[in-house]
C-alpha positions as a printed NumPy array, in Angstrom:
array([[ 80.805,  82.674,  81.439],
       [ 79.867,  79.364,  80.085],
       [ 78.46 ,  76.303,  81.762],
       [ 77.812,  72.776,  80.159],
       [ 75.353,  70.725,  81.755],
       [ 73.917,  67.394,  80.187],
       [ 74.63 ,  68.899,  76.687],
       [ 72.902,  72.047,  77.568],
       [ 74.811,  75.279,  77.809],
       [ 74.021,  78.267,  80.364],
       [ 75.247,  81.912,  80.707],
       [ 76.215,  83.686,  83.43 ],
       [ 76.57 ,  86.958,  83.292],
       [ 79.837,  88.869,  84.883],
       [ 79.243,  91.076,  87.704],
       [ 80.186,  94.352,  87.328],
       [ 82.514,  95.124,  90.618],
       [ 83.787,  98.362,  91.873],
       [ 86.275,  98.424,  94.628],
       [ 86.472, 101.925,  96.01 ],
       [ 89.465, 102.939,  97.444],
       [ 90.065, 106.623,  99.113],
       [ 94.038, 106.867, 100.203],
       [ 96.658, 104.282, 101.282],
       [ 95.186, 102.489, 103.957],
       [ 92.07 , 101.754, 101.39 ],
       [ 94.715, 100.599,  98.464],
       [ 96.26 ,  98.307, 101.168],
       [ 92.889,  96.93 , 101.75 ],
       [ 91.674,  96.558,  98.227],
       [ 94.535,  95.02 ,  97.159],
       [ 94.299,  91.514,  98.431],
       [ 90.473,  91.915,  97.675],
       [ 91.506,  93.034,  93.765],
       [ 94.185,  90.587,  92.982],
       [ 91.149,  87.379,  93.941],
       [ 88.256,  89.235,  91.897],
       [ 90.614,  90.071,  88.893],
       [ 91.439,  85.867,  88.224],
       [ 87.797,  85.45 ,  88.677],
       [ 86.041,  84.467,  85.263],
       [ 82.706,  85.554,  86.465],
       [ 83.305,  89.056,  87.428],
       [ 84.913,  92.115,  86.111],
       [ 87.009,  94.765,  88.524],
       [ 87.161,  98.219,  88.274],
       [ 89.27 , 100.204,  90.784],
       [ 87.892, 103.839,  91.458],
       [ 90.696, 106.231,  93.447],
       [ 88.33 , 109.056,  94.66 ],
       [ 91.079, 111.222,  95.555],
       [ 89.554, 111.964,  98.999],
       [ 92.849, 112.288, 100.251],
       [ 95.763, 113.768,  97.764],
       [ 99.005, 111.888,  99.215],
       [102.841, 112.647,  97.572],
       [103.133, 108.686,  97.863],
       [100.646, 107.623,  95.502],
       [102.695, 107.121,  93.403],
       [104.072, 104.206,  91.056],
       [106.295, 102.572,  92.837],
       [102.956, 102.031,  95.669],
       [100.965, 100.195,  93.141],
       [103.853,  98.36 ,  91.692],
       [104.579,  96.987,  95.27 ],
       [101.465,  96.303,  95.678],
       [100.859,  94.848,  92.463],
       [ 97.992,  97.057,  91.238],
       [ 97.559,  98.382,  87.785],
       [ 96.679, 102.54 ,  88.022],
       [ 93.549, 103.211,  89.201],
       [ 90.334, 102.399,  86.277],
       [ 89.335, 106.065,  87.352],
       [ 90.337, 108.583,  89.704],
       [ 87.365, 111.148,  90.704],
       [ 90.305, 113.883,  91.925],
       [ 88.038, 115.404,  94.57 ],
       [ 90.575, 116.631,  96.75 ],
       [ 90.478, 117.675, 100.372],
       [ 88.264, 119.937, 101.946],
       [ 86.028, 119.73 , 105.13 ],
       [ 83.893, 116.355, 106.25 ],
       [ 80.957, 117.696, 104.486],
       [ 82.66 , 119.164, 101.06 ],
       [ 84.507, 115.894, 100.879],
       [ 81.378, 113.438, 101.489],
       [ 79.162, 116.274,  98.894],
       [ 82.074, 116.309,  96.591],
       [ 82.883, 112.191,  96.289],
       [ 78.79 , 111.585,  95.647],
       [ 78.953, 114.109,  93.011],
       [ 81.471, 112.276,  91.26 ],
       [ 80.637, 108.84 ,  91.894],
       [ 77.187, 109.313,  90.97 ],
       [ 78.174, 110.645,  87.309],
       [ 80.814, 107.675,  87.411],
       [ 77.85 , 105.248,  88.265],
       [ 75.349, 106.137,  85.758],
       [ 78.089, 106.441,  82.635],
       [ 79.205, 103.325,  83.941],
       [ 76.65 , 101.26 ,  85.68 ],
       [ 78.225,  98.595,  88.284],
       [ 76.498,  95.38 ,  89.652],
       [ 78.434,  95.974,  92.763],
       [ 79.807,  98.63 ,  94.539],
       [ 82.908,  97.165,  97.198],
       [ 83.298, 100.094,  99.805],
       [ 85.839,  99.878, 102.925],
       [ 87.218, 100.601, 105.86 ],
       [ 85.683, 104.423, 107.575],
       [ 86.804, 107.437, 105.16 ],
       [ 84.167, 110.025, 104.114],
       [ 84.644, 108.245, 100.725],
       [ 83.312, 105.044, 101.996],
       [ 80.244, 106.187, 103.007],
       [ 79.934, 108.687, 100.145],
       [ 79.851, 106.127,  97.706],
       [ 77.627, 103.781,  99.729],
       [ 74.78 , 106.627,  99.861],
       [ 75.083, 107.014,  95.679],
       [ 75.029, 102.912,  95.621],
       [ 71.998, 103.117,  97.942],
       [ 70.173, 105.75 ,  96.116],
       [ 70.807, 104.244,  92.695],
       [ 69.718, 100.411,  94.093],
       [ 72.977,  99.265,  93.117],
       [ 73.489,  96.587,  95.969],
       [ 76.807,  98.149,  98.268],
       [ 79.147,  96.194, 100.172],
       [ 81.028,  96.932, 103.223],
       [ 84.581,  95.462, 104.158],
       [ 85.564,  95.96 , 107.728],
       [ 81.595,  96.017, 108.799],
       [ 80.779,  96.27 , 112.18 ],
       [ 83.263,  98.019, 114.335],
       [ 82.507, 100.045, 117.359],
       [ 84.166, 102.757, 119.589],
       [ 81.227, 104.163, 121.08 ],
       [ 82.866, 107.486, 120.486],
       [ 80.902, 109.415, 118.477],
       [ 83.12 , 112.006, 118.322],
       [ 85.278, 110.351, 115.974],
       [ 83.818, 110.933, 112.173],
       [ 85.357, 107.879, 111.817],
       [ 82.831, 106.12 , 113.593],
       [ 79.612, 108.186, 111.748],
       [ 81.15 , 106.923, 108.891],
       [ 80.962, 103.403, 110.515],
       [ 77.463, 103.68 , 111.152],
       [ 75.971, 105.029, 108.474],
       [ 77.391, 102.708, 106.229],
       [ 76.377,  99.291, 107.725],
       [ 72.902, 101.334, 108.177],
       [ 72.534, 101.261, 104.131],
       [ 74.609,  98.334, 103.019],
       [ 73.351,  95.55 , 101.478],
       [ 76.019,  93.144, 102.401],
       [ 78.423,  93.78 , 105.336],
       [ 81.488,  91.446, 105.505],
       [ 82.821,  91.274, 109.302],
       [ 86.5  ,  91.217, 111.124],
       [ 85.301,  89.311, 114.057],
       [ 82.866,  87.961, 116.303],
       [ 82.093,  91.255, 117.913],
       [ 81.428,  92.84 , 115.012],
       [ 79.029,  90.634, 114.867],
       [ 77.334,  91.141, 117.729],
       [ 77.379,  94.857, 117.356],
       [ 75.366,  94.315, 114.121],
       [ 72.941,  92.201, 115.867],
       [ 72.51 ,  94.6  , 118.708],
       [ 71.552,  97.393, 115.753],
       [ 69.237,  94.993, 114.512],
       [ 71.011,  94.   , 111.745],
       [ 69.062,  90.872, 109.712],
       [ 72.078,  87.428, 109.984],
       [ 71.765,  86.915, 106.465],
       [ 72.874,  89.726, 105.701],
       [ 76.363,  89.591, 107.864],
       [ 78.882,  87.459, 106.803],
       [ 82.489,  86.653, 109.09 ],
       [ 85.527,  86.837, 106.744],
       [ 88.035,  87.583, 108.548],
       [ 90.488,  90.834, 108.595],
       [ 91.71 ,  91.72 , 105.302],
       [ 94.853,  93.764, 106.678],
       [ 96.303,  90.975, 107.345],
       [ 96.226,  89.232, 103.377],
       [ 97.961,  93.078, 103.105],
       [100.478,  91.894, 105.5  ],
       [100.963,  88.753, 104.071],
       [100.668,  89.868, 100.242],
       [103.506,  91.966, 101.245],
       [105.929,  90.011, 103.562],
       [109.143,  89.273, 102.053],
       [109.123,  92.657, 100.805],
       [108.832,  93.846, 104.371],
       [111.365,  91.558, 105.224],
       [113.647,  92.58 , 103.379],
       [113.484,  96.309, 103.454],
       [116.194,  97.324, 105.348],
       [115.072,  99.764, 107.203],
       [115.648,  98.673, 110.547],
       [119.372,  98.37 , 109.698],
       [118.982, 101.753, 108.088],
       [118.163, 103.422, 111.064],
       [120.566, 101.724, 112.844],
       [117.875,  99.967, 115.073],
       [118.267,  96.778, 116.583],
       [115.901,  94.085, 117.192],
       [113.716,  94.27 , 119.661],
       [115.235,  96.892, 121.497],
       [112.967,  99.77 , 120.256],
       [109.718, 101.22 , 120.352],
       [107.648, 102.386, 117.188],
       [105.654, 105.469, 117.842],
       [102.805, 106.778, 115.949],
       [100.217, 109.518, 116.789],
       [ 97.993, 111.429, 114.424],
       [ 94.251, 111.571, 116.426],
       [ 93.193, 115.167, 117.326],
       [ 92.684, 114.101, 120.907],
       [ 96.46 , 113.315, 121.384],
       [ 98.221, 116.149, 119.089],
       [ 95.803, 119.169, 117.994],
       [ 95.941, 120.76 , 121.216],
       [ 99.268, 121.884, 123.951],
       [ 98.218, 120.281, 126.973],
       [ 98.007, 116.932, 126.04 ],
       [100.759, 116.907, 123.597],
       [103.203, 118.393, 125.688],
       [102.278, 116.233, 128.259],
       [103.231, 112.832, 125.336],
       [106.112, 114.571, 124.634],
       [107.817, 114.517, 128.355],
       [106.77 , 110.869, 128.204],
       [108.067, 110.156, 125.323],
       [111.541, 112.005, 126.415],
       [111.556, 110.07 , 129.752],
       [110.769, 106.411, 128.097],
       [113.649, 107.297, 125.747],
       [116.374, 106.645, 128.234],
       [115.1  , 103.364, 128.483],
       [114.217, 102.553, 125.309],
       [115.207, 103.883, 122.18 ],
       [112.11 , 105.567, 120.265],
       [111.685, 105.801, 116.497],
       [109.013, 108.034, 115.484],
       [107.518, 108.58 , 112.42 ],
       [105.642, 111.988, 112.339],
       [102.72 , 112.435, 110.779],
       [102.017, 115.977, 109.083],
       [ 99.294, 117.283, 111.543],
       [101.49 , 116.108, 114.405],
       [104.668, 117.53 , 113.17 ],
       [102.674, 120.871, 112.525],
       [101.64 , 121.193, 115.834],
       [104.703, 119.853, 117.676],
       [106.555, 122.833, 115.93 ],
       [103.709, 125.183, 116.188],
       [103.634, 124.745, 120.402],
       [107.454, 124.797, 120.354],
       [108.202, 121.099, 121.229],
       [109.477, 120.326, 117.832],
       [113.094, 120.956, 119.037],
       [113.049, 119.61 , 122.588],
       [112.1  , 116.171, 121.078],
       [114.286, 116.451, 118.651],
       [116.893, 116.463, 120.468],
       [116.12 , 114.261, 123.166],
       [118.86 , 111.075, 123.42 ],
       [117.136, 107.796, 122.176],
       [114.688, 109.537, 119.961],
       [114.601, 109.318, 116.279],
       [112.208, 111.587, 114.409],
       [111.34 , 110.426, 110.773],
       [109.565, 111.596, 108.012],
       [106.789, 108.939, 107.287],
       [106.875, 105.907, 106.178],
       [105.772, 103.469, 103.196],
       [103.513, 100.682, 104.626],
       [106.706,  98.525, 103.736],
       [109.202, 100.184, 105.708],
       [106.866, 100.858, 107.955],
       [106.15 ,  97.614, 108.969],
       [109.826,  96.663, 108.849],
       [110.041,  98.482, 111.829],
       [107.045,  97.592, 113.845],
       [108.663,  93.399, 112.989],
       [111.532,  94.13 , 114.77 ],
       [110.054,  96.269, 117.654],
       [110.003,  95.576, 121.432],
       [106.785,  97.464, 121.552],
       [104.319,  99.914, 119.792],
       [103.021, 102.801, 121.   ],
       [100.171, 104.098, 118.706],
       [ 96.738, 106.112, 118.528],
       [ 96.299, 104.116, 115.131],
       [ 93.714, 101.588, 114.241],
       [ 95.952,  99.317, 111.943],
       [ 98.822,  99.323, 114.077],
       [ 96.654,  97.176, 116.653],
       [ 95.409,  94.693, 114.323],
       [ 99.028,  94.223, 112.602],
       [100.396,  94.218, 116.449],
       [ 98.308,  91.444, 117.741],
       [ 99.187,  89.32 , 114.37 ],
       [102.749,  89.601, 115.038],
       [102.024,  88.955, 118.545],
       [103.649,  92.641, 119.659],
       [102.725,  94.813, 122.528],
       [100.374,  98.02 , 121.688],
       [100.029, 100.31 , 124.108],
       [ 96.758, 102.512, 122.503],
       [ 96.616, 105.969, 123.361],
       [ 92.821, 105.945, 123.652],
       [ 90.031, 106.066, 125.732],
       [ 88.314, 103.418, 123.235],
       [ 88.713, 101.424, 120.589],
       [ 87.221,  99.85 , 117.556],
       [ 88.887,  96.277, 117.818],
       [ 88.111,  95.022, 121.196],
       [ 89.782,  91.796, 119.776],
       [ 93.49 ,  93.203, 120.065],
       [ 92.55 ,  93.654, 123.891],
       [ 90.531,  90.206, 124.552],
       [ 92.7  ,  87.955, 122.372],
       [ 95.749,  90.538, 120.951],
       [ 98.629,  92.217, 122.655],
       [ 96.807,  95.511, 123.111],
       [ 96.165,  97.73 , 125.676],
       [ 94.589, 101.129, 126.098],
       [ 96.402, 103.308, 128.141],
       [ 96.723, 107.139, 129.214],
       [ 99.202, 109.457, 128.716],
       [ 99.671, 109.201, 132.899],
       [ 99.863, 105.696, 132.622],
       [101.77 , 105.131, 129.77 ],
       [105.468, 105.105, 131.777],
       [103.945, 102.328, 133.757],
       [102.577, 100.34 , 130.917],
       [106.311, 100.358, 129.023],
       [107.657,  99.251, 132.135],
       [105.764,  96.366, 133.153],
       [106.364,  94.952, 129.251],
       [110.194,  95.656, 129.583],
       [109.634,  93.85 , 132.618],
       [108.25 ,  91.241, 130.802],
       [104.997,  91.51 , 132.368],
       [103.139,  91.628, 129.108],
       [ 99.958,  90.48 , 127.199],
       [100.885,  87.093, 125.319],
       [ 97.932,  87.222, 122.932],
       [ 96.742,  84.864, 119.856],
       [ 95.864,  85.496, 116.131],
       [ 91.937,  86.143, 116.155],
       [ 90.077,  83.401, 114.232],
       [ 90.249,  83.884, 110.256],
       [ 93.082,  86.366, 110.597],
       [ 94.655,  84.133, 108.467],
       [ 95.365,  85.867, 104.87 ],
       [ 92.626,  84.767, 103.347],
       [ 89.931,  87.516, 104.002],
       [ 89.942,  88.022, 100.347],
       [ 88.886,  84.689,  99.297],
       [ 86.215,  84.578, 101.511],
       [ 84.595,  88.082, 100.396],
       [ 84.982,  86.438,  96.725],
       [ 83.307,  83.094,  97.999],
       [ 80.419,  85.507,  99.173],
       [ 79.665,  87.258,  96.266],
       [ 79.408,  84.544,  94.403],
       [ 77.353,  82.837,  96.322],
       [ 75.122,  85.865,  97.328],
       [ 74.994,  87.755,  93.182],
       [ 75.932,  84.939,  91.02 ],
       [ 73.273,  82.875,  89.259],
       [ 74.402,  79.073,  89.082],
       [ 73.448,  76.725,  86.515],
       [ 71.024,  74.26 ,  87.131],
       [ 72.059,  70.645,  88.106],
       [ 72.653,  68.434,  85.814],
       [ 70.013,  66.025,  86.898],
       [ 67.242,  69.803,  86.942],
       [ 68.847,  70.27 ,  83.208],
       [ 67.805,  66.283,  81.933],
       [ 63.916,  66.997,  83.215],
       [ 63.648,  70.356,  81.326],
       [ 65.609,  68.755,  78.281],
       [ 62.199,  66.282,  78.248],
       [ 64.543,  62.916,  78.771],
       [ 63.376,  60.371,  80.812],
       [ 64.168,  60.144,  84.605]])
């Protein structure tokens, strides 16, 4: 890249970015963050798939929607346990990294992946990255949240959600200058996306209508791996459905175990309960527009929730994004108290949140903004480039 200052002419080199992306949720996050970098002139993107997770809806249509070209390389590691995934993604990367040497390594979100690739940046001293930096549960049960840690413990530069992100980085001792606020890059998905949300369909598909459903999504270990407390969801979920209707799309591991404890059929059949395969983030969030209320053990779902300005009730002891509870529509509840909870919002004794500051669609403008402020070398000014010409001041 060329800069012309008082006749004289400067280089700057491009940066070398990789933005590392896992499954879906880390394509919808990369997107927004892919589409700024690739019109930059002073960097180059490449997009690295690691296969973590191998998903049936990768597929072309995805990327189209999401405007991404296919993936620069895909690593194809597969599933496999916590530690064969984490082993098997540094591996890879690692060979990836020293064919192909990046100035920058761009990791998000919490998958094995993302702090896989932040230990080969780390060990290489390629400077690493972290979107969605600094979220808590306290729950260190959740891999999710060793993930979490470990990765803000090595990254070089950790771009934030919101302010108590913040403050959870400068309780770990994190240096300030090393922290920067951006804002929450789900919602440039969101907004990347919208009229193709709107006009999906399938609300009218399902023969839904607005605002007199509930979306439903489970998936966390705590809630389905085990009889007790998922039998105990699903005779809420069966009771709440005479009141209102209930679309449900199951996820694999729930669907597995709701047929493997025999409560596949009872749910089933249940009046006001639709069971769905799952969802595309479009029609996906098609339905959550037009819903009354969410009920979800998901970390997106409360985010997108408290931007639309929808109730979440969380089926969760904790959560990550204290935000959606201080200034969102969320709410933890229990499976004992989640009857309660759907009745005081049909009641219309609910949570009337705000949008969190910088949850504004443009996260990924920001995160450019930073890296070029914190990697790129600037030319002199002009009035620095006339004294080392020799011309008289």
């Amino acid at each position: 890249m060329r800069f012309e200052t008082e006749g004289r002419c400067f280089v700057m080199q491009r940066l070398r970015i990789d933005l590392i992306a896992a499954a879906r949720p880390n394509f919808m996050k990369v997107a927004p963050l892919f589409h700024e970098l690739h019109a930059q002139p002073w960097c180059e993107v490449r997009l690295l798939h690691t296969g973590q997770h191998y998903d049936h809806n990768m597929s072309k249509a995805f990327f189209d929607d999401l405007g991404l070209p296919s993936p620069d390389l895909h690593l194809g590691v597969g599933s496999g346990s916590h530690a064969v995934q984490t082993a098997n993604v540094m591996l890879a990367y690692e060979t990836a990294c020293l064919a192909e040497r990046p100035d920058l390594i761009v990791v998000v979100g919490d998958v094995n992946a993302t702090v896989a690739c932040a230990l080969v940046g780390t060990k290489l001293h390629i400077p690493v990255a972290h979107l969605e930096a600094g979220l808590r549960s306290r729950d260190r049960r959740m891999p999710e949240e060793i993930n979490r840690l470990v990765t803000d413990a090595i990254a070089d530069i950790l771009w934030t959600p919101s302010p108590d992100a913040d403050e959870n980085l400068t309780a770990e001792g994190v240096a300030p200058e090393k922290f920067t606020r951006v804002g929450n890059i789900m919602i440039d998905s969101y907004e990347l996306m919208r009229e193709r949300i709107e006009a999906s369909g399938e609300r009218q598909r399902l023969g839904l209508k607005n605002h007199e459903y509930a979306v439903v999504t489970l998936h966390r270990p705590s809630n389905v791996d085990e009889r007790e407390p998922l039998t105990a969801l699903v005779n809420q979920l069966t009771d709440m459905a005479s009141r209102l209707p209930l679309v449900f799309p199951v996820h694999p591991r729930t669907r597995k175990n709701l047929e493997a404890f025999g409560l596949w059929a009872s749910l089933s059949k249940a009046p006001g309960v639709q069971l769905v395969e799952p969802l595309g983030y479009v029609d996906f969030m098609n339905l959550v527009c037009g819903a009354r209320l969410t009920i979800t053990d998901s970390g997106g779902v409360q985010e997108e929730t408290t931007y639309l300005g929808i109730p979440c009730l969380t089926l969760r002891t904790t959560t990550e994004r204290p935000i959606t509870i201080t200034e969102g529509t969320n709410q933890l509840v229990t499976v004992s108290t989640l009857g309660s909870a759907v009745d005081q919002i049909l009641a219309g004794h609910e949570a009337h949140g705000r949008k969190p500051e910088l949850w504004d669609g443009h996260t990924a403008s920001r995160v450019a903004a930073d890296i070029r402020r914190r990697l790129c070398v600037e030319p002199p000014l002009a009035a620095e480039a006339v004294v080392e010409s020799g011309a008289a001041v």
